[in-house]
gemmi code that builds the backbone of each chain (N, CA, C; Angstrom):
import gemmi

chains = {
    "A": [
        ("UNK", (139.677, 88.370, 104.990), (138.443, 87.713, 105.418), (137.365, 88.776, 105.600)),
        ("UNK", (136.858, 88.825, 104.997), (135.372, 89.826, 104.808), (134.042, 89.183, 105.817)),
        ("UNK", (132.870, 90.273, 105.985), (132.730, 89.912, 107.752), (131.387, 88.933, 107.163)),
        ("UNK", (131.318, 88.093, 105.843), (130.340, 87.197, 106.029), (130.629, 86.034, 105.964)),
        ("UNK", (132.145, 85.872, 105.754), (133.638, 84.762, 106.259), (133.357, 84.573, 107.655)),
        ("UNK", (133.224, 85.905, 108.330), (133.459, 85.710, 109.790), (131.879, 85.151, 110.241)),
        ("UNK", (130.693, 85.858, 109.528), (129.472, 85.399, 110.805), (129.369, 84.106, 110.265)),
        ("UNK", (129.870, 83.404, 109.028), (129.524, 81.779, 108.323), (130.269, 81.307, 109.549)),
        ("UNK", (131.640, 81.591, 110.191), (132.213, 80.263, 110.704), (132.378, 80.980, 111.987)),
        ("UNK", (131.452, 81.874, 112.434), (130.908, 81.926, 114.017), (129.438, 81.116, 114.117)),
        ("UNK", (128.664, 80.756, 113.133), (127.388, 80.251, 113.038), (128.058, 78.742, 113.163)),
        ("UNK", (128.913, 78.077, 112.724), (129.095, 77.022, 112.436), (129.713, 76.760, 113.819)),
        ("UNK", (130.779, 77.882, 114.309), (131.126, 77.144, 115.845), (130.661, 76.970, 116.602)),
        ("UNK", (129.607, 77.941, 116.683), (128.490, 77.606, 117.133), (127.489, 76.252, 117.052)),
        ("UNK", (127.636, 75.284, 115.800), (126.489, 75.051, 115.543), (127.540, 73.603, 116.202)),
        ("UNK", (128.900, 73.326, 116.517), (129.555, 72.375, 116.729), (129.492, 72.291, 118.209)),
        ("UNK", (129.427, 73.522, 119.091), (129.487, 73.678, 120.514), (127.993, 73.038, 120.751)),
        ("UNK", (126.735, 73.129, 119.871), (125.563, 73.044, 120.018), (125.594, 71.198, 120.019)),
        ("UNK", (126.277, 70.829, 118.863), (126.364, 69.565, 118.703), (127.433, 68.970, 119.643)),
        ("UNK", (128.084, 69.378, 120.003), (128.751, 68.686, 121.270), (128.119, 68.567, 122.447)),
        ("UNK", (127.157, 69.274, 122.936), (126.704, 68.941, 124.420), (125.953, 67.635, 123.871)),
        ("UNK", (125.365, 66.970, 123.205), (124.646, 65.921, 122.711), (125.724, 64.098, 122.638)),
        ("UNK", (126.694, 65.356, 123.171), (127.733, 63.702, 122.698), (127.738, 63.032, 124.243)),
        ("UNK", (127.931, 61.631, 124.731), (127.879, 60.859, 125.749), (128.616, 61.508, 126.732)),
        ("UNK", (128.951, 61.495, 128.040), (129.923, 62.464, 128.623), (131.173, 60.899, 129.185)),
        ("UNK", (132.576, 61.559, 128.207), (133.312, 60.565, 128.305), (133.610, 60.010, 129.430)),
        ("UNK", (133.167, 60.446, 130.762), (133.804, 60.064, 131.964), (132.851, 58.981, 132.471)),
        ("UNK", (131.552, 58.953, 131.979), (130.440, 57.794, 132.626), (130.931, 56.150, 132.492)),
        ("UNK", (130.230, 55.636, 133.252), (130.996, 54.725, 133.522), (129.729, 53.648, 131.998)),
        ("UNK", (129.026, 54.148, 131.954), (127.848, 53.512, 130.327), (127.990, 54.856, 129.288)),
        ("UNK", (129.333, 55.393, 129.095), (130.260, 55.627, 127.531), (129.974, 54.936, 126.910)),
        ("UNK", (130.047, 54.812, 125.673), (130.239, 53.647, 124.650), (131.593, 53.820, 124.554)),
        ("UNK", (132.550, 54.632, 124.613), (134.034, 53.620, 124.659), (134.516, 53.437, 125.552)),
        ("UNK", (133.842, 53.388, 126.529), (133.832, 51.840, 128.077), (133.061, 50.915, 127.605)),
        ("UNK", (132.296, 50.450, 126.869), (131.317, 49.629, 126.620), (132.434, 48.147, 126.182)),
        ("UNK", (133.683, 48.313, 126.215), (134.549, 47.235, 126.232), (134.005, 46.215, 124.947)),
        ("UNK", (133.717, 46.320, 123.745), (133.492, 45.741, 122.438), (134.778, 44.735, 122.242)),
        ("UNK", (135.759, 44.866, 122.902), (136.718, 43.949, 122.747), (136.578, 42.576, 123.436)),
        ("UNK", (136.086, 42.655, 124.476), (135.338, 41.049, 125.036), (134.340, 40.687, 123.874)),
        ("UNK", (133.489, 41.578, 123.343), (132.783, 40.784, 122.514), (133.252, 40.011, 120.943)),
        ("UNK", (133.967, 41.096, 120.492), (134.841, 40.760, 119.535), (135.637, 38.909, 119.651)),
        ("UNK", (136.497, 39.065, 121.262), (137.084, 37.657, 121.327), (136.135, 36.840, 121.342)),
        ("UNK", (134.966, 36.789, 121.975), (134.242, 36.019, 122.361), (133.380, 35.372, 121.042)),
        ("UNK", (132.738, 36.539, 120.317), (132.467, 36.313, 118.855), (132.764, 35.802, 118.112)),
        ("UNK", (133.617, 35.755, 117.970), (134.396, 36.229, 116.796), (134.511, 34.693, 115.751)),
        ("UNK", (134.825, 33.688, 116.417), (134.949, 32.043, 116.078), (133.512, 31.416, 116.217)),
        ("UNK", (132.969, 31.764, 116.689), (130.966, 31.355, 116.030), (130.621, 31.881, 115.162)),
        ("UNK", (131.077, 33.770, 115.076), (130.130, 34.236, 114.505), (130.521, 34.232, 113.107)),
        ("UNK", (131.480, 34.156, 112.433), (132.586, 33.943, 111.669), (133.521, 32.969, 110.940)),
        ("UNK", (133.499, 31.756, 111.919), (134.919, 30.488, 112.036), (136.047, 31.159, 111.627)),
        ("UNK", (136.635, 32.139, 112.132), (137.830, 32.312, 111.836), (138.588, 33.108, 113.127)),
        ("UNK", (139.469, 32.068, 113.031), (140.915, 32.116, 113.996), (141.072, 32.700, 114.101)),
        ("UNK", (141.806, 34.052, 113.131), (141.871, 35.250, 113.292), (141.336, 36.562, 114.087)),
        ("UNK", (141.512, 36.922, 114.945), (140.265, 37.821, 115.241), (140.491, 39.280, 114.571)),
        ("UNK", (141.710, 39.381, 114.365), (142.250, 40.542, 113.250), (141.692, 40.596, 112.250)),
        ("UNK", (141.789, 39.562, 111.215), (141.171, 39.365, 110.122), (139.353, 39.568, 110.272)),
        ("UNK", (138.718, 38.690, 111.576), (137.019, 39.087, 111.327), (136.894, 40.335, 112.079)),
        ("UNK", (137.903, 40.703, 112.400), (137.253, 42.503, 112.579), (137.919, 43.050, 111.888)),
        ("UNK", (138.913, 43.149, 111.224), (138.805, 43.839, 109.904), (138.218, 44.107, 108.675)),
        ("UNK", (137.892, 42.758, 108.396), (137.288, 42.500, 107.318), (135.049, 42.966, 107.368)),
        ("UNK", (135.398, 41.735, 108.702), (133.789, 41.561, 108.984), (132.899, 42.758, 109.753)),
        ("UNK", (133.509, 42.712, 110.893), (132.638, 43.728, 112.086), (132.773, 45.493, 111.488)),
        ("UNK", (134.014, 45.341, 111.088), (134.285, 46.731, 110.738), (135.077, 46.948, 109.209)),
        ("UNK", (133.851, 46.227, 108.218), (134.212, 46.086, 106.473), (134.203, 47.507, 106.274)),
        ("UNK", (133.290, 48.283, 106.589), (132.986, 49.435, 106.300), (134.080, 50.127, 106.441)),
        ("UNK", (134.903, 49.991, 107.605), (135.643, 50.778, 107.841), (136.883, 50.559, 106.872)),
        ("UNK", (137.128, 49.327, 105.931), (138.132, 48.670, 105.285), (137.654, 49.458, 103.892)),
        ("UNK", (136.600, 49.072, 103.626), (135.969, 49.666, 102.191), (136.631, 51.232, 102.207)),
        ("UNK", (136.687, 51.856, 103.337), (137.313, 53.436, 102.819), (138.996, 53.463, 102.856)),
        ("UNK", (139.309, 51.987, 103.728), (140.920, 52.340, 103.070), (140.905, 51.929, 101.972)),
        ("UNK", (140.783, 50.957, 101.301), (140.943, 50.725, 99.681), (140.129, 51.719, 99.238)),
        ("UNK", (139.013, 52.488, 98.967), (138.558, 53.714, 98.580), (140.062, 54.910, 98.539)),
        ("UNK", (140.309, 54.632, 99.729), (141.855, 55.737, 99.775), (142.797, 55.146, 98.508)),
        ("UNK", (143.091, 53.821, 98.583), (144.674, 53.547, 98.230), (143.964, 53.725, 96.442)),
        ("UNK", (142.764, 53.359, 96.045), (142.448, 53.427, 94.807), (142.303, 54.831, 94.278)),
        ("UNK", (141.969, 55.690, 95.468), (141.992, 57.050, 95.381), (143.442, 57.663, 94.717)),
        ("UNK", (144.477, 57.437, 95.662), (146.046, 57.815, 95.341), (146.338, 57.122, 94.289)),
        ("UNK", (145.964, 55.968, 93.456), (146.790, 55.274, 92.422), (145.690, 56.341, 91.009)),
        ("UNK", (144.711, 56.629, 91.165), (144.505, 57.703, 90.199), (144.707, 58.837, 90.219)),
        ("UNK", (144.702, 59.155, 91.220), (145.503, 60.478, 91.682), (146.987, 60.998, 90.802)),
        ("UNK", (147.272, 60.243, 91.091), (149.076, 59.864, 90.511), (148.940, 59.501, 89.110)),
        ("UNK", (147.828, 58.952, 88.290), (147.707, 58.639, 87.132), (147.341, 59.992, 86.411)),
        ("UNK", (146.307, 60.955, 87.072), (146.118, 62.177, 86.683), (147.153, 62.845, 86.598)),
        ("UNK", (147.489, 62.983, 87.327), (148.491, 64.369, 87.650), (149.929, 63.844, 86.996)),
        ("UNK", (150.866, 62.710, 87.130), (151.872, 62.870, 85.641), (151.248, 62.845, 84.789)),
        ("UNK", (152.370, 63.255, 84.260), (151.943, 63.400, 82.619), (152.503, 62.307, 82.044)),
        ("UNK", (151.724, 61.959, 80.845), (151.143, 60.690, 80.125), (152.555, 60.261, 79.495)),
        ("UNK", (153.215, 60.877, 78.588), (154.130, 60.741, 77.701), (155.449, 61.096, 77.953)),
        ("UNK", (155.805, 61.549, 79.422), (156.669, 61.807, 79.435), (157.956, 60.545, 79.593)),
        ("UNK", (159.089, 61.052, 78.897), (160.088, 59.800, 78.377), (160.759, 60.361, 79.506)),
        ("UNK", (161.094, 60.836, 81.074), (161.877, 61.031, 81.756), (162.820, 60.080, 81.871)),
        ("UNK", (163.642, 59.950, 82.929), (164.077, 58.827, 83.787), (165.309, 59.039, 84.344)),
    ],
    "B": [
        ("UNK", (166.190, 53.553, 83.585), (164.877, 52.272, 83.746), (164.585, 51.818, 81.882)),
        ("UNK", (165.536, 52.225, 81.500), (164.701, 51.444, 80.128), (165.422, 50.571, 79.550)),
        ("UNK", (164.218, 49.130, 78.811), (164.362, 48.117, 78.343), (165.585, 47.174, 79.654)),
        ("UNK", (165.598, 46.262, 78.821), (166.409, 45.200, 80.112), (167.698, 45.341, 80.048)),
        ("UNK", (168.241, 44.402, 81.216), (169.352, 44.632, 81.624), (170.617, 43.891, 80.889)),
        ("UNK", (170.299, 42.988, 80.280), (170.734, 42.005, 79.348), (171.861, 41.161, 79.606)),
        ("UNK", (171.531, 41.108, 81.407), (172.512, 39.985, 82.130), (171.354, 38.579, 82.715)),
        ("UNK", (172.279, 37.590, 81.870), (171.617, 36.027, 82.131), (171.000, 35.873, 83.584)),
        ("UNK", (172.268, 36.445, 84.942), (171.809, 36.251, 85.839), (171.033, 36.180, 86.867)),
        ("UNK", (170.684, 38.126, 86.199), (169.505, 39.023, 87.202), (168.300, 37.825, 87.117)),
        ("UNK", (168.600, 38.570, 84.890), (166.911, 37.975, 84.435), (166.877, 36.085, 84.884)),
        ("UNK", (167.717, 35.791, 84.895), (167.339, 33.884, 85.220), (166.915, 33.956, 86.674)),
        ("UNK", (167.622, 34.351, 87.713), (167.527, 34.625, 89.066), (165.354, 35.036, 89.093)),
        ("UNK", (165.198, 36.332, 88.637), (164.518, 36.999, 88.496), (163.370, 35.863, 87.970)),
        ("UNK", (163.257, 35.484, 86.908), (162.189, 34.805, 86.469), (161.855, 33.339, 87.033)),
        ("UNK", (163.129, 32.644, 87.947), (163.008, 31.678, 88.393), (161.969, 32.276, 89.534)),
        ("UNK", (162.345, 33.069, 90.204), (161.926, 33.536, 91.733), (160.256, 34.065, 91.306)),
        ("UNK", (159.621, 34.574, 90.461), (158.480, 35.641, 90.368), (157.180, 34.224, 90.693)),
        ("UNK", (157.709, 33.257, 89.914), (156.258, 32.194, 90.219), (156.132, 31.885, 91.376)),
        ("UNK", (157.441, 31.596, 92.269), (157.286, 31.472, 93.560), (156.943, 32.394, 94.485)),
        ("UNK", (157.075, 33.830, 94.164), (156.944, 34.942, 94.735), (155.002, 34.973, 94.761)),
        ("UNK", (154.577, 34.803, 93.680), (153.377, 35.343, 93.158), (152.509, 33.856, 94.033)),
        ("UNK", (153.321, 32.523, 93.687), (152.263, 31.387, 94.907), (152.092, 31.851, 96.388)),
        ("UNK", (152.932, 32.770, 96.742), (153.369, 33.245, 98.170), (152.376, 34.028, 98.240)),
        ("UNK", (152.187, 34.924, 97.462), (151.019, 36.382, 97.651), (149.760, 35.649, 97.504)),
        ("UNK", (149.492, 34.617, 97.098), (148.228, 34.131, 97.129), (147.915, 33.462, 98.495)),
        ("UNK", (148.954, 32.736, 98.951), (148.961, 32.103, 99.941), (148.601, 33.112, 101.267)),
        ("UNK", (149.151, 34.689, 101.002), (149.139, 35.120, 102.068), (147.236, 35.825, 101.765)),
        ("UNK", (147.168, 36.129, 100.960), (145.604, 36.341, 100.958), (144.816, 35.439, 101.425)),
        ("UNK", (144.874, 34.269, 101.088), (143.886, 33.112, 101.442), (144.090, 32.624, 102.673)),
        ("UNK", (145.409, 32.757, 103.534), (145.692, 32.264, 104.609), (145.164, 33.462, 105.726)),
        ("UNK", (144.762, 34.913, 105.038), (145.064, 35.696, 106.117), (143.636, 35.275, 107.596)),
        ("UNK", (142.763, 34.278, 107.233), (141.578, 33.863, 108.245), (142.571, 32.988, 109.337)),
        ("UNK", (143.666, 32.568, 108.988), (144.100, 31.517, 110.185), (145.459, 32.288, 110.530)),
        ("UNK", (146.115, 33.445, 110.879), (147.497, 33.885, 110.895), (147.744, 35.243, 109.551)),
        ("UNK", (149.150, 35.571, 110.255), (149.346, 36.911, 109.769), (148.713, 36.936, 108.055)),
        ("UNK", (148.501, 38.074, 107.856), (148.038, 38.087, 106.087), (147.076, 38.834, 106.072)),
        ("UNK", (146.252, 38.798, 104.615), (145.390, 38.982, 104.361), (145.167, 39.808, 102.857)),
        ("UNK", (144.747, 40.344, 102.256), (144.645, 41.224, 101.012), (145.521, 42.433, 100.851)),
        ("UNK", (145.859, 43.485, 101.963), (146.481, 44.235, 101.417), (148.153, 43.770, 101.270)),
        ("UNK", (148.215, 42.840, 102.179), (149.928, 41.957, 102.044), (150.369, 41.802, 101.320)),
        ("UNK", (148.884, 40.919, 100.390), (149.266, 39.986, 99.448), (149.035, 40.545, 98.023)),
        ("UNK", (148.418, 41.843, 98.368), (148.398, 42.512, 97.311), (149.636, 43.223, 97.128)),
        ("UNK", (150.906, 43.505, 98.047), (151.841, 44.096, 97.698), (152.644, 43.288, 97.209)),
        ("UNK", (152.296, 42.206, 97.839), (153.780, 41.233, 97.344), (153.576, 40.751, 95.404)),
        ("UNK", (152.418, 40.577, 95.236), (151.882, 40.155, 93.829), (152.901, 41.716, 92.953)),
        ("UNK", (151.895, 42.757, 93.715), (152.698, 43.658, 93.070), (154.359, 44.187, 92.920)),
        ("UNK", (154.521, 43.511, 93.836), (156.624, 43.666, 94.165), (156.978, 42.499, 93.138)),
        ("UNK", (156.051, 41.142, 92.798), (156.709, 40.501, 91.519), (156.719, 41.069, 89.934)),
        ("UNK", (155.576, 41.895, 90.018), (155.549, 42.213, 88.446), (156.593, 43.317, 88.796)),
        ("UNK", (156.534, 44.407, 89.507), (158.209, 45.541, 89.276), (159.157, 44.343, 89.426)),
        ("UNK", (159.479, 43.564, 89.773), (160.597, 42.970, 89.480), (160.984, 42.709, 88.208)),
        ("UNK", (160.090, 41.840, 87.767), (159.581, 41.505, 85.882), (160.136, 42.985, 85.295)),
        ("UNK", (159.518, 43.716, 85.556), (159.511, 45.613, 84.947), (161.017, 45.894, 84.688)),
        ("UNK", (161.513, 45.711, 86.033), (162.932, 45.634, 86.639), (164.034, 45.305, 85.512)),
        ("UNK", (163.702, 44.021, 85.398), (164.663, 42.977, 84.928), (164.289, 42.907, 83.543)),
        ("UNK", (163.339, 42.225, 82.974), (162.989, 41.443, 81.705), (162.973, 42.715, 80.703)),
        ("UNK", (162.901, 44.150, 81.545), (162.457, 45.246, 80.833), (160.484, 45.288, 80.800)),
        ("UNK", (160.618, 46.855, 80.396), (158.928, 46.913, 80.178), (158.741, 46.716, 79.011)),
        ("UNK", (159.374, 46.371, 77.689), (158.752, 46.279, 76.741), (158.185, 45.132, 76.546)),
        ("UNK", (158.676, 43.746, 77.298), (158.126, 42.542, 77.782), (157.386, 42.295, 78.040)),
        ("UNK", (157.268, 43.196, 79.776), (156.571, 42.770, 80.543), (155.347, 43.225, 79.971)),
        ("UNK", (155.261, 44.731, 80.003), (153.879, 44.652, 79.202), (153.396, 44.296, 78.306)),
        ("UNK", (153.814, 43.055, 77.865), (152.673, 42.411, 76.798), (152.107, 41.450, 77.634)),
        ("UNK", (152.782, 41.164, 78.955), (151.952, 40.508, 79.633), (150.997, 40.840, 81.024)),
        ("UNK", (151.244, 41.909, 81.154), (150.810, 42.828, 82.516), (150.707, 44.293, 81.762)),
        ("UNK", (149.933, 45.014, 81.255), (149.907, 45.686, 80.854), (149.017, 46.838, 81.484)),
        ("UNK", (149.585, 48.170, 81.787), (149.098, 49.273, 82.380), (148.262, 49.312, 82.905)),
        ("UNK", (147.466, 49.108, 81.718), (145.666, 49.555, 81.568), (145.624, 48.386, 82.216)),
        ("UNK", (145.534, 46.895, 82.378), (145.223, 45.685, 82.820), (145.263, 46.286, 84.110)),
        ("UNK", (146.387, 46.726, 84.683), (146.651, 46.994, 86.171), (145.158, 47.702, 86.614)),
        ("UNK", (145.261, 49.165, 85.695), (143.775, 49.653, 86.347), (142.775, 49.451, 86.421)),
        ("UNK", (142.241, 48.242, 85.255), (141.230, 47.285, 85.134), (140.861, 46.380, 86.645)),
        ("UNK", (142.518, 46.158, 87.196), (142.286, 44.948, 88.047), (142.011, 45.593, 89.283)),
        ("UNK", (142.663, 46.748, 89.413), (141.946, 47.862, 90.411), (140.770, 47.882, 90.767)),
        ("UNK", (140.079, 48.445, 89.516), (138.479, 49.301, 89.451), (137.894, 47.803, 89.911)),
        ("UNK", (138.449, 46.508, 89.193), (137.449, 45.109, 89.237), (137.225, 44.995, 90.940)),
        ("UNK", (138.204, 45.056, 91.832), (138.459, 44.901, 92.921), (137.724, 46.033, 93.820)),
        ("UNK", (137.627, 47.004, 93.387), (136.784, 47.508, 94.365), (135.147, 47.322, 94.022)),
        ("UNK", (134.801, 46.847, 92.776), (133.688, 46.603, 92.829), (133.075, 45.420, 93.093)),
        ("UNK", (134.129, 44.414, 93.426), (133.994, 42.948, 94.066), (133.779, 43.362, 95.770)),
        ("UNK", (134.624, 44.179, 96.233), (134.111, 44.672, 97.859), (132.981, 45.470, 97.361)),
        ("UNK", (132.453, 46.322, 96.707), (131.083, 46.918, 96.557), (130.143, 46.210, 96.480)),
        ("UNK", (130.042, 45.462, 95.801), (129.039, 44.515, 95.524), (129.083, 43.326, 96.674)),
        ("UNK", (130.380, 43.066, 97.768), (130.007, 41.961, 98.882), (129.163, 42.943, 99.509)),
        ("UNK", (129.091, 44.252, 99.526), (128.307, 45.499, 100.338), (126.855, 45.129, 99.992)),
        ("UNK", (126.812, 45.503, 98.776), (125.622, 45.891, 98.272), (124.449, 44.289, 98.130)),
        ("UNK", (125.253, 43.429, 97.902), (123.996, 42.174, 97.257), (123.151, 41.643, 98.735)),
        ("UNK", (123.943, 41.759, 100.261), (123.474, 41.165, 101.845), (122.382, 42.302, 101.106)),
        ("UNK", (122.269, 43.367, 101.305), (121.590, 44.926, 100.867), (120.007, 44.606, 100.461)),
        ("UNK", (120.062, 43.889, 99.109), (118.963, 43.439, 97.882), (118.860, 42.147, 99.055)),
        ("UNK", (119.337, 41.197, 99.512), (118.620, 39.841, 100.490), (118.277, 40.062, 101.739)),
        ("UNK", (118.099, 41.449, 102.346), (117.584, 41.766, 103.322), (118.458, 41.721, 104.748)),
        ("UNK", (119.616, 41.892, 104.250), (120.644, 42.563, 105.506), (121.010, 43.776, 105.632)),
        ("UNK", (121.838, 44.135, 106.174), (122.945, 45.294, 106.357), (123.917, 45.584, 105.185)),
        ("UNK", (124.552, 46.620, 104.941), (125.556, 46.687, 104.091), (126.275, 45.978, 104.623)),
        ("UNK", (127.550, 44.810, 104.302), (128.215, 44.660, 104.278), (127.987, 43.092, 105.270)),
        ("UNK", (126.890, 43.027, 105.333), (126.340, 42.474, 106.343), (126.321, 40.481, 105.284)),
        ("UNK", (127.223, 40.299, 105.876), (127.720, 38.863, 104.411), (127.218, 37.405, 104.996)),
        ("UNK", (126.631, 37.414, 106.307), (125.738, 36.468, 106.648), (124.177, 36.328, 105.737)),
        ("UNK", (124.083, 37.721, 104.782), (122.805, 37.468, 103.646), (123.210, 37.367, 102.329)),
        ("UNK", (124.729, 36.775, 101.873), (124.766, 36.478, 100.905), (124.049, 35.672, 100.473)),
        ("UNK", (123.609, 35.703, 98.869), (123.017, 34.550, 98.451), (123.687, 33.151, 97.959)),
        ("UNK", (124.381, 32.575, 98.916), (125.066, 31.197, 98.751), (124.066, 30.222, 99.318)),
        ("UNK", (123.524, 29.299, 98.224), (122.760, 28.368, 99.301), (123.950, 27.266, 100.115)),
        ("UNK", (123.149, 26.654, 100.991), (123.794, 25.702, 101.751), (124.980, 26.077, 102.404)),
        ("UNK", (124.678, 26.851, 103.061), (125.984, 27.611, 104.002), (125.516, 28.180, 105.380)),
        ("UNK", (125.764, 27.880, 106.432), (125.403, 28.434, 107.850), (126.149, 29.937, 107.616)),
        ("UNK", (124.916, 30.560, 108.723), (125.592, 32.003, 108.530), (126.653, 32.229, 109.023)),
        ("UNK", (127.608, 31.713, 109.450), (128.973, 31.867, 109.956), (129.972, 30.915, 108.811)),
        ("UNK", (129.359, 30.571, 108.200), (130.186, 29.915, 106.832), (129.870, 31.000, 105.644)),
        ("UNK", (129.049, 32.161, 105.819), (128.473, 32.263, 104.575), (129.686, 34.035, 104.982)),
        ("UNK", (129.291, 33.746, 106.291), (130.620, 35.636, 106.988), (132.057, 35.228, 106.460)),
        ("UNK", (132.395, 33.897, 106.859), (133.919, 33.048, 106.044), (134.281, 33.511, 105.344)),
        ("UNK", (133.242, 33.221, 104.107), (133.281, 33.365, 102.777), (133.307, 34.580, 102.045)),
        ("UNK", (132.674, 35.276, 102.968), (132.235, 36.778, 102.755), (133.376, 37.345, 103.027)),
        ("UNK", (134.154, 37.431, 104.577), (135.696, 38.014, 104.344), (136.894, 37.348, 103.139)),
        ("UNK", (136.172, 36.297, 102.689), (137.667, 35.896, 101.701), (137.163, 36.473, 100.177)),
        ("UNK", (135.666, 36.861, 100.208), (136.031, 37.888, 98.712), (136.204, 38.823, 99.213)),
        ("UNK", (135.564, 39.834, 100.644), (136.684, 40.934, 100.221), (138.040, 41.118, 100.512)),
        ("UNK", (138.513, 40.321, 101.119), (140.410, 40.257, 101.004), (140.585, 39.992, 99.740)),
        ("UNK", (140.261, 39.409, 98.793), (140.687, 39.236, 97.538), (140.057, 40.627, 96.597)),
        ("UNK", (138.973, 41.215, 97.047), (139.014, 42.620, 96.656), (140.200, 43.361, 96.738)),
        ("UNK", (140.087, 43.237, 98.002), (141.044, 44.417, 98.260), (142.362, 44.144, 97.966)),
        ("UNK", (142.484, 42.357, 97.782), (144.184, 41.757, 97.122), (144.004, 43.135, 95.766)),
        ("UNK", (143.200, 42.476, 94.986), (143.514, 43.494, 93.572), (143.597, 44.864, 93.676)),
        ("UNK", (143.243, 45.696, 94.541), (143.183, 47.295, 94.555), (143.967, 47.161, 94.556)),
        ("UNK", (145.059, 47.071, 95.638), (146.419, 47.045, 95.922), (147.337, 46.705, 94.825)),
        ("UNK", (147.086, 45.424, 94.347), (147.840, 45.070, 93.900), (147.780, 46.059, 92.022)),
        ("UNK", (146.841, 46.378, 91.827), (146.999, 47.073, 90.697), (147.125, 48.800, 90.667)),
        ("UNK", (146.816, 48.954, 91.562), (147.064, 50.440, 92.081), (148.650, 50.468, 92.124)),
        ("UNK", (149.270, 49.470, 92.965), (150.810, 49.780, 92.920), (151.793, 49.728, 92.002)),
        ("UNK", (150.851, 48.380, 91.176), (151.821, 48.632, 89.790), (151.386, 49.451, 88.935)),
        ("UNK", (150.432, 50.441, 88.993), (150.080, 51.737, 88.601), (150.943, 52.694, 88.744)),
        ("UNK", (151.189, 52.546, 90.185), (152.005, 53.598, 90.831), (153.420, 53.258, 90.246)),
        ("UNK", (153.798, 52.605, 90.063), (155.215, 52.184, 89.548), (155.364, 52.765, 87.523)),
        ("UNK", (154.408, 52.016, 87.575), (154.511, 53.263, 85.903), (154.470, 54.171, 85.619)),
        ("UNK", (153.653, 54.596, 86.293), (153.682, 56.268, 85.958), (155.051, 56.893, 86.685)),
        ("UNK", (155.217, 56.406, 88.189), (156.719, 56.874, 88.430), (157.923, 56.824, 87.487)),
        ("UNK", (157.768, 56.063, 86.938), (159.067, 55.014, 85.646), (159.106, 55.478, 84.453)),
        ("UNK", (157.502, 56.609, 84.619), (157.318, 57.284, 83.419), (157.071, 56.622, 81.671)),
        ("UNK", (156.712, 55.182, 82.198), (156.470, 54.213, 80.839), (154.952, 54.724, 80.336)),
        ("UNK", (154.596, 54.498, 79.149), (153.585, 55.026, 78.686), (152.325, 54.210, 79.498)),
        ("UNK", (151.254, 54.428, 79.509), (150.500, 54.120, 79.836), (149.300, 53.077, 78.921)),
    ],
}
model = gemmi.Model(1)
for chain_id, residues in chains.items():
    chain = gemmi.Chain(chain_id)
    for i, (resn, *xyz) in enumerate(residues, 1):
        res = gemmi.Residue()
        res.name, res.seqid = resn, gemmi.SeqId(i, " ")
        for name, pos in zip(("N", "CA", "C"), xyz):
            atom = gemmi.Atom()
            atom.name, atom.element = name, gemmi.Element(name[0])
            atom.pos, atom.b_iso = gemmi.Position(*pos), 0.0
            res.add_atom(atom)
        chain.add_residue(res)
    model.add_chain(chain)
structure = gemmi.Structure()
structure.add_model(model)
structure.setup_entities()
């Protein structure tokens, strides 16, 4: 590690310690993950939606985004695996 | 793993069971709004009927009817059916993903979010489901 290895990722720990004092302080009692989103979710969820499920409209609905990057993943690994064997091989 | 097995029983067993297998994986996609389910389930189970087919009937069969490339077709189709439930709320003046601005007329916005999670569970039915029987060929080492 040569020393402009070292001042790049002393600048950067730096630049994460800098960006951490900016984050909510987890112990307050108005956190956002005390903000209890799970009452709203039940409560929601069959107006905002019609569906029974509340698994399904927060998977799908409240938090698609977050679904769109697992199939981004699993479509990721099925080419992944298409690259990397090889095409013709008669193994088995 | 190559060509079939060339016993009456597997393959009769086997081909009786795959239509019923494959009404099941649909059922569990479309059901997943009221109880357990949903797209990636039902995308495995679709895909656990064609390796069976693979299995049994042999691949020189099966792929004339499920064929490789089809699989990755049904993939790529599927994630751009969840891209596009993203992107079109986007162009009608919502949020990404935001499926209360689809353009369906005659639908309350909580009929139109419904609707909106049952294409992308059926997105995401096909990733799955063609990604795995992806994954199964190339493991099996059948041509592509």
């Amino acid at each position: 590690m040569n020393w402009l290895t070292g001042v790049i990722l002393a600048l950067f720990f730096g630049l994460l310690i800098y960006a951490e004092s900016d984050l909510p302080d987890s112990r307050a009692v108005t956190a956002p993950a005390r903000a209890r989103v799970v009452d709203l979710y039940i409560e929601r969820s069959y107006p905002d939606t019609r569906t029974p499920n509340i698994v399904t409209s927060v998977l799908a609905d409240y938090r698609g985004y977050d679904t769109l990057g697992e199939t981004v993943v699993i479509l990721t690994a099925g080419l992944a695996v298409s690259l990397i064997l090889p095409r013709n091989s008669r193994r088995g | 793993m190559r060509g079939r097995l060339h016993n009456p029983i597997v393959e009769g067993v086997s081909s009786f069971l795959v239509p019923f297998i494959q009404i099941f994986a649909l059922y569990v996609i479309t059901h997943g709004h009221y109880g357990p389910g949903g797209g990636f389930q039902g995308g495995v189970i679709l895909a656990a009927s064609m390796m069976l087919l693979r299995l049994t009937l042999g691949e020189e069969y099966e792929h004339r009817t499920f064929s490789p490339k089809l699989a990755g077709i049904v993939a790529a189709v599927g994630i751009l059916i969840y891209a596009f439930a993203g992107l079109v709320p986007l162009a009608w003046g919502g949020n990404f993903l935001d499926y209360a601005h689809l353009p369906i007329p005659g639908l309350s916005s909580a009929e139109l979010r419904y609707h909106g999670i049952l294409i992308v569970e059926t997105g995401v039915g096909m990733v799955v489901w063609g990604t795995l029987v992806t994954l199964f060929d190339h493991l099996i080492g059948s041509e592509p």
